[in-house]
N, C-alpha and C positions, 0 to 999 in steps of 0.2 A: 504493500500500500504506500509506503513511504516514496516507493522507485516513482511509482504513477502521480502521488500529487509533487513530487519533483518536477516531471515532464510535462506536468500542467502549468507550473510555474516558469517551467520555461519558456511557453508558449506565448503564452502573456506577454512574458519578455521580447518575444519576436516578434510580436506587434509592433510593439511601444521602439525597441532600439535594436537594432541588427549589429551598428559597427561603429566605435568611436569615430569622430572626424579625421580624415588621413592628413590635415594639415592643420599648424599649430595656431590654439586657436587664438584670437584678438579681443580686445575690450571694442564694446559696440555703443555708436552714439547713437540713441534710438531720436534725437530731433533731427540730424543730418542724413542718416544712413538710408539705407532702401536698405529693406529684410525679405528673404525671400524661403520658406520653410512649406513643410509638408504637413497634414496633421492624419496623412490618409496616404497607402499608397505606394510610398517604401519598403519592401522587404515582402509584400506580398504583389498580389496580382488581384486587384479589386480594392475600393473604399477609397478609392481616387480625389482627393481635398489639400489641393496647394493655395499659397496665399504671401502674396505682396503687399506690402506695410510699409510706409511712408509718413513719418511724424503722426500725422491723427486721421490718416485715412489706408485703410485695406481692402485690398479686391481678393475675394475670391472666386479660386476658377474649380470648378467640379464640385460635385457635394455625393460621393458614390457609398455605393452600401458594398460586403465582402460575404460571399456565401459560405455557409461555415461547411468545415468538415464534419465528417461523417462522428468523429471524438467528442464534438458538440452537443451532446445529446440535448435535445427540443430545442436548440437555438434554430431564430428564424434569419437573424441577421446578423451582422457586426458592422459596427459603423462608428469612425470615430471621436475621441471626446472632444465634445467642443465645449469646454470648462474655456479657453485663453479666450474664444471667439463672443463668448457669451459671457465677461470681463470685458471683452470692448467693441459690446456690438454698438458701440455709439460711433467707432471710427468704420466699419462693415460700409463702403460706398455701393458696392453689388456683388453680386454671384452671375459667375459667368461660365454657361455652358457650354462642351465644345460639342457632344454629340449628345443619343440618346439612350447610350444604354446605363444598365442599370446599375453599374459600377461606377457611372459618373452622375446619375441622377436620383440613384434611389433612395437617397438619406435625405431629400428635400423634405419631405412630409417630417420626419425626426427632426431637423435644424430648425424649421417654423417654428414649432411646436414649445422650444426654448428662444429664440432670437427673433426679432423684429427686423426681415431683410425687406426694404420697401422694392429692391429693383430685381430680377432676373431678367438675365439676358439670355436666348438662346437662338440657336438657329428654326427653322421654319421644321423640320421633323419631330425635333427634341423638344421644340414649345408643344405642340399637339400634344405627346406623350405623358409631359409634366399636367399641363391643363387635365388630361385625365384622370391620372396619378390624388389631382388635389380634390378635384371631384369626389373622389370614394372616397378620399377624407375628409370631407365636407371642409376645406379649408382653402378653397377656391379664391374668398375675398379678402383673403390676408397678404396676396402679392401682389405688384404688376407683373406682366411678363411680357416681354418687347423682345420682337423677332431682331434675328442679324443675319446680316450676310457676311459674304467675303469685303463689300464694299463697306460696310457699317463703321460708324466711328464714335469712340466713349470718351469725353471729356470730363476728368476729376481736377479738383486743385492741384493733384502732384503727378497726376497719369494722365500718358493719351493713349487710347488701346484701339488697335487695330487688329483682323484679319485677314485669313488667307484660308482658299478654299483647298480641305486636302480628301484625298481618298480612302474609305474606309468601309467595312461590312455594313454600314447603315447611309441612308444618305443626310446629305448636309452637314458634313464632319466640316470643325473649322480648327484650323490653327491660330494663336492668338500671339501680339506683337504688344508689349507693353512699353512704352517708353516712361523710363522716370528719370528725377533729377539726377541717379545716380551714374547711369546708362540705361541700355535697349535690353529687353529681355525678350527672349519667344517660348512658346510654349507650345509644344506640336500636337498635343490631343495625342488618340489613336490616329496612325495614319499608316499607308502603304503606298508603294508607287505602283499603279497598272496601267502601262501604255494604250491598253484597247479596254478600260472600264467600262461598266452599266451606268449610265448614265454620269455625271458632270466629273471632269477631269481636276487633276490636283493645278495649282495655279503656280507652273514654274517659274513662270517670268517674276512674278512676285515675291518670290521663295531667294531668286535669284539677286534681284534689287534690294531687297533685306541685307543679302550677305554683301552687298555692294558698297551699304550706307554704313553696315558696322552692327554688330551684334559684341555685348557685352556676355550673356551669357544664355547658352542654348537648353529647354528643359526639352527633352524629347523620349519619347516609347522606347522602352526594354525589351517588352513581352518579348518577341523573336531574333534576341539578340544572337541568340547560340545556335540557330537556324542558320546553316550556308548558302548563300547564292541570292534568285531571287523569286519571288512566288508566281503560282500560275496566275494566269490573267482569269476575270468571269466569266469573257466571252467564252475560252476553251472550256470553263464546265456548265455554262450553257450548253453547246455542242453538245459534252458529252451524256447530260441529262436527256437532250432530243433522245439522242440512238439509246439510251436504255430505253426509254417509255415505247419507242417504236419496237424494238427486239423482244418486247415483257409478251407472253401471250396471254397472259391471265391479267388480275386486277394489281393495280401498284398502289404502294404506302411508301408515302415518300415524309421524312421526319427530317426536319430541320431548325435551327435557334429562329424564336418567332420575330425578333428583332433585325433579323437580316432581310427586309424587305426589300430588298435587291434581287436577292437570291428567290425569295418567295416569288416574285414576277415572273423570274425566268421557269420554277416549278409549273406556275402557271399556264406560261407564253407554250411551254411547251407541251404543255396536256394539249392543250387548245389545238395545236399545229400540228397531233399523230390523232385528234377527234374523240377524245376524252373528255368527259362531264368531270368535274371536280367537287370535292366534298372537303371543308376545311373544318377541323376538330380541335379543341384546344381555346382555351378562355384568352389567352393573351396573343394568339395565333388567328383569332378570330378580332380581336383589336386593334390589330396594325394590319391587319387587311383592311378594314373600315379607311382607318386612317391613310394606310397607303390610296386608297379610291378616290379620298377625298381632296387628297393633295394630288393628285395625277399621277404619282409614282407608279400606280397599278391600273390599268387600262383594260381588263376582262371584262367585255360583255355579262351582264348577269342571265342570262340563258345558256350559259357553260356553267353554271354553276347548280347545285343539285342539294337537298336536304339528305337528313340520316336517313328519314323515310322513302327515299327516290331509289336507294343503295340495289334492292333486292330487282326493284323494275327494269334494271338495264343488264346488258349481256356483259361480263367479267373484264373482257378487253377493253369496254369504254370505258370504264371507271379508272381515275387517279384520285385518292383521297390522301390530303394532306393535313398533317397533325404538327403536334408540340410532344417533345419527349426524349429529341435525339441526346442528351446527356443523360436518360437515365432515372429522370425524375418519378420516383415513384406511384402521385399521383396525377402525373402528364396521360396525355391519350394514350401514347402510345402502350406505355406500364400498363394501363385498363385493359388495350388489346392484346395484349401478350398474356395478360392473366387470365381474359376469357370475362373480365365484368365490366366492359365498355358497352352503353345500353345498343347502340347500332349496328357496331362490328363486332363480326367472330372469325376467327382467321382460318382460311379454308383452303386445302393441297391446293397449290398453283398462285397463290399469293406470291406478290413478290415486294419485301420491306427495304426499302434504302435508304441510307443514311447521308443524308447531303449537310455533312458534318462531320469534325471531327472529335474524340473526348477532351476537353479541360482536363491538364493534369488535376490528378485527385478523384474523377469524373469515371477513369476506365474499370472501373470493376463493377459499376452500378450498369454502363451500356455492355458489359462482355455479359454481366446477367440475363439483361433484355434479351439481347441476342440469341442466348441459347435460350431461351426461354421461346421466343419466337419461334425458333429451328424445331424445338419440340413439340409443337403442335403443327407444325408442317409447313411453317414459309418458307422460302427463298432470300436471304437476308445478303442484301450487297451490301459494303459498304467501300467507305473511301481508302485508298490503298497507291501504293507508287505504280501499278498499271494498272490502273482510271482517274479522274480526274472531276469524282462528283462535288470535292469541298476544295477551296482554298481560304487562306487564312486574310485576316485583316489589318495584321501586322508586319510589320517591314522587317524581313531578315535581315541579315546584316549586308550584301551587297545593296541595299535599298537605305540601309541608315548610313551606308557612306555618304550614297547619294545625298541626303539630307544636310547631313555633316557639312558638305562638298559644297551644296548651294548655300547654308547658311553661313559658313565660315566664323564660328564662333570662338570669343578669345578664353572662355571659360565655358565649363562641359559640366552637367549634373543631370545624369541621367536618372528614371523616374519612371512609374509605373512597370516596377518590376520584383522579382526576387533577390534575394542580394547575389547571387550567382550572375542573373541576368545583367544587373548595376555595376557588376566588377567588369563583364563579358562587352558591354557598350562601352564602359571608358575603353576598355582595348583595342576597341575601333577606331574610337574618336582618335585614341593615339596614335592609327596607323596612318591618316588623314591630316595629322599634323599636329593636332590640339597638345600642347605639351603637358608631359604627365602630372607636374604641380597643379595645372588648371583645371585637374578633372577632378570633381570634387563627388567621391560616391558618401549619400548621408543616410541619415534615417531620420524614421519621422519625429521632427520637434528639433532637429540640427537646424540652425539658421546661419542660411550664409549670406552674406552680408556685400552687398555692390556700395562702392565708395570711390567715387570721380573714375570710373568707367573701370576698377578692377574688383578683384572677389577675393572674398576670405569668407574660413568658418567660425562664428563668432564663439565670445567664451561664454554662453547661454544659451541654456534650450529650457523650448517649451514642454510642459506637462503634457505628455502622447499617453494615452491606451486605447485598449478596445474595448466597446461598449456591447454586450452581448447582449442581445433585442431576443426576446421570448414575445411571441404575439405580434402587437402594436405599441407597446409600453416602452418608449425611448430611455428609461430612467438606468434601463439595462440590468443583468442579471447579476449578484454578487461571485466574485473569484470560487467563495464558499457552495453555493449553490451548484456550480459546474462539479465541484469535488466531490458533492454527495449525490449527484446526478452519475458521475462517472462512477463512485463505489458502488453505488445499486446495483447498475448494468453488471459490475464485472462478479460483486459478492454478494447481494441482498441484502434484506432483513430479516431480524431478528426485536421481536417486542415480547417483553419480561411483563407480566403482571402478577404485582404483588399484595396481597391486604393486609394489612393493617389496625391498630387499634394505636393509634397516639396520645391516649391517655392514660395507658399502661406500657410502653413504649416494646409495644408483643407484636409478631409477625403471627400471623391467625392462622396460616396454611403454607403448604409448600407453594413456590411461584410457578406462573404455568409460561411456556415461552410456545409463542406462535413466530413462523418462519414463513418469508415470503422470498422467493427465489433465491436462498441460501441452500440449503438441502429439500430433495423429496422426503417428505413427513415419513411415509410409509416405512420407506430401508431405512430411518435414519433412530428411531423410534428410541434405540440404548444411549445414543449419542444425546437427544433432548432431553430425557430423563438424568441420564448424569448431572447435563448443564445446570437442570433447575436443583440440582442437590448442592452444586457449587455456590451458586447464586445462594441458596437458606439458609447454608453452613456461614459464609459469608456476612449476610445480612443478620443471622443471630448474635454475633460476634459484635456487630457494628452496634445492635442496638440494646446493649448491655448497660450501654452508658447512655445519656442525652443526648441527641440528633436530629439531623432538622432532613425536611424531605429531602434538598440538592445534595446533603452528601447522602444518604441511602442511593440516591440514583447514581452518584461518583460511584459508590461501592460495586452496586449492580455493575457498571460498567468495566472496572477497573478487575473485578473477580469476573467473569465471563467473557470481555473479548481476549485476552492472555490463552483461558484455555479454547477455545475454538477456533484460534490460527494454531493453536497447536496440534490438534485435533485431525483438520481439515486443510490446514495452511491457507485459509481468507478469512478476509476480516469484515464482516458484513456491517451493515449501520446497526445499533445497537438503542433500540428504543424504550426507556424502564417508565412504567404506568404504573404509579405506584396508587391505591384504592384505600381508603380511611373509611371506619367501621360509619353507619350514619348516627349512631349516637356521639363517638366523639368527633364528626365534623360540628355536629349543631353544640357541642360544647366547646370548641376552637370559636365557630361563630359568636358567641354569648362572649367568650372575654374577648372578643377584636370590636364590639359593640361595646362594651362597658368600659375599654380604654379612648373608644373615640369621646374628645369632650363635646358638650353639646353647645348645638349654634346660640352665641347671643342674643340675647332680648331687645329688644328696640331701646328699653331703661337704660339697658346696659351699656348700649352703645354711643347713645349719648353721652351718658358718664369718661 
């Protein structure tokens, strides 16, 4: 037990701080300086929240939430503290969007909730999605939210912010350009480079005149730093979506992130184009379809489209039906279809499931599940693989973030949005492209580095970083404690002792009876409880020989019974003691805790 709340406490720690500053750090004047710090974002891959600070005004850019692992038991989110932000949400000028997924906007509804942000900025996709986002939280008229483009421009006392339009799995990704008194800062969002994109191209020339005028220091994507080369283009897995859908003789289940409405089109585009009716499954799959229609990203005729009840009417080959699931998600459609309790589909020889997708590390044993799980009831499950070409990524390997590098030409390097492997793996880039090693400054969250007449250091102050573990909707987050006893349960159960009592004789009335809940099977273990409750009486006689109060009876329970049942069994299950008082002497406890209360004054008295 000890080993596991260790590695719990380390984890925490890997939130919060990954790796001291590689360079030495400096005293900071916060009325002169420009600060530029994470509070989200560093050292993993999600919960994306950086922030520039300049005497009495700060922008922030992203507000993302971090999907827990699987070790997280009932967490629904992590997203992080904003304790320094909500201390100065008087200097907070805006929050600025770069796309829409939910790694950079899913902690908005949580930040409201504590902070009074009057501005969001976002691009034309990621506004739709937040607008709905606040809808289900009913907290729609607590912000403005003003679209941007690439051409958009934000005027602060100490910032001018500009962007630039880049490419990414979703549309209307922007990269953002900050000028402060210190120097130029950029900020590149998720981005990729693809010469033959779905729809609007990244904006080189712009990218390129940045690096022209002078960049002080560059924050850019990790996620596929340790990725060689450069990624497939859409168009080719367009293409290669066409030729499965036309080579499928039976019905297709095509599973992909509901967020990539680029991708979803081409799903589309291409049922449409081999004369397949379409069925779309999935709550958030079914939303940004909407949304895509509404903003024209998605152009299907609604007479190609088909209900759950249409499924059984048409012959196997016309049907493509598209879902939410491809990471595995338990209760996504696709998990419903593979277990057989999805109310429309039931998956029948000649199915064919593909995955226009690949796993999130962390992700791959929840989809290898699905998959056999599908195979076992008779589909045909493709997935994405080095010969085919159903999924490409959204992030820039590393011949893509030279490119980057290359057009912006920056004199100080801090890379972001990544693992700390990934953050070490881009400075090694940046270095190969020129950026000198001093200048690459890899941090973690609440390291502030600090721009000062157009150079960089890491300051000697950080901000207060952890992670906020979200159970439900409840932003106030879960205690350290609580995960501890969450994870003991899972691995050793419980055990609840009840004892009676007579505290008026200070006499144990009966032997104690102990009920077990996913500790041992009752039935085999039956010598083993019986001992335990002999431990615990002998014990407890012992204790109450002399004067005692309930907390130490429950110390004792405790301290005599978990010792012998890691020895026992070797685990140490949560140890619950319910201790029970005879009912005559509780109601004579009660009589002297009433006869020591004094009684309320009299109105005489009180004047006196």
């Amino acid at each position: 037990m000890e080993k596991k709340q260790t590695k719990r406490t380390n984890r925490t720690a890997h939130y919060s701080r990954v790796v001291k500053p590689t360079l030495e750090a400096q005293e900071i004047n916060r009325k002169t300086d420009t600060l530029v710090y994470a509070l989200g974002g560093l050292g993993h891959v999600g919960m994306n929240m950086y922030c520039i600070e300049h005497n009495d005004e700060i922008l922030v850019i992203d507000c993302g939430i971090l999907f827990p692992e699987d070790d997280l038991l009932g967490v629904d989110y992590v997203i992080p503290d904003y304790t320094y932000l909500i201390q100065n949400q008087n200097k907070i000028k805006a929050l600025i969007i770069t796309h829409g997924h939910e790694d950079h906007i899913g902690g908005i509804p949580f930040i409201l909730k504590k902070i009074r942000i009057k501005d969001i900025y976002a691009p034309r996709f990621a506004k739709c999605l937040i607008e709905r986002k606040l809808e289900e939280h009913r907290m729609s008229r607590l912000v403005k939210i003003h679209e941007i483009t690439g051409d958009s421009r934000i005027r602060t006392k100490h910032f001018n912010i500009g962007f630039f339009d880049t490419v990414h799995s979703i549309p209307d990704s922007l990269g953002v350009i900050i000028n402060t008194p210190n120097g130029r800062i950029v900020e590149t969002g998720d981005f990729k480079f693809d010469l033959t994109p779905i729809g609007r191209n990244a904006d080189y020339q712009k990218m390129a005149y940045i690096g022209q005028v002078g960049v002080t220091l560059l924050m850019s994507d990790s996620t596929n730093s340790s990725v060689p080369g450069f990624s497939i283009s859409e168009q080719k897995v367009a293409r290669t979506i066409v030729d499965q859908m036309r080579k499928t003789p039976g019905r297709i289940i095509v599973s992909t992130f509901a967020s990539n409405v680029l991708r979803l089109n081409q799903i589309l585009e291409a049922a449409v184009a081999v004369g397949r009716k379409i069925a779309v499954f999935g709550r958030s799959m079914q939303n940004v379809l909407e949304i895509g229609q509404k903003l024209g990203v998605i152009n299907i005729a609604k007479q190609n489209f088909i209900s759950g009840n249409e499924l059984n009417t048409l012959p196997a080959n016309k049907i493509c039906i598209v879902c939410t699931g491809s990471q595995g998600e338990p209760m996504a459609a696709l998990s419903r279809i593979a277990n057989g309790t999805h109310r429309f589909i039931k998956i029948i020889p000649g199915d064919t499931v593909l995955f226009s997708s690949s796993p999130i590390p962390g992700n791959g044993q929840s989809v290898s599940a699905i998959v056999n799980q599908l195979t076992r009831v008779g589909a045909n499950v493709v997935e994405n693989s080095a010969l085919n070409s159903f999924h490409t990524t959204g992030h820039a390997p590393q011949e893509e973030q030279k490119l980057m590098l290359n057009l912006i030409k920056p004199a100080y390097f801090m890379p972001v949005h990544g693992e700390f492997k990934m953050l070490v793996q881009h400075a090694n880039t940046a270095q190969e492209t020129g950026v000198p090693k001093e200048n690459c400054m890899i941090c973690s969250n609440g390291d502030i580095v600090v721009l000062r007449n157009q150079t960089c250091f890491i300051g000697n102050e950080r901000i207060q970083t952890d992670a906020i573990y979200v159970d439900g909707k409840d932003a106030t987050g879960l205690s350290t404690s609580v995960i501890k006893d969450r994870q003991i349960l899972a691995d050793s159960g419980l055990v609840s002792v009840i004892v009676t009592i007579d505290s008026r004789y200070n006499k144990i009335l009966c032997r104690p009876t102990i009920v077990s809940r996913g500790f041992v099977y009752l039935k085999d273990n039956q010598a083993l409880l019986k001992d335990a409750e002999l431990v615990v009486y002998d014990a407890l006689k012992k204790k109450m020989q002399q004067r005692t109060t309930f907390g130490e009876l429950k110390n004792c329970i405790r301290t005599s019974l978990e010792p012998y049942l890691f020895k026992k069994t070797n685990r140490n299950p949560i140890v619950i003691p319910v201790i029970l008082n005879q009912k005559a002497a509780m109601e004579e406890l009660r009589a002297r805790s009433a006869a020591r209360k004094p009684s309320k004054p009299t109105k005489e008295a009180k004047k006196v």
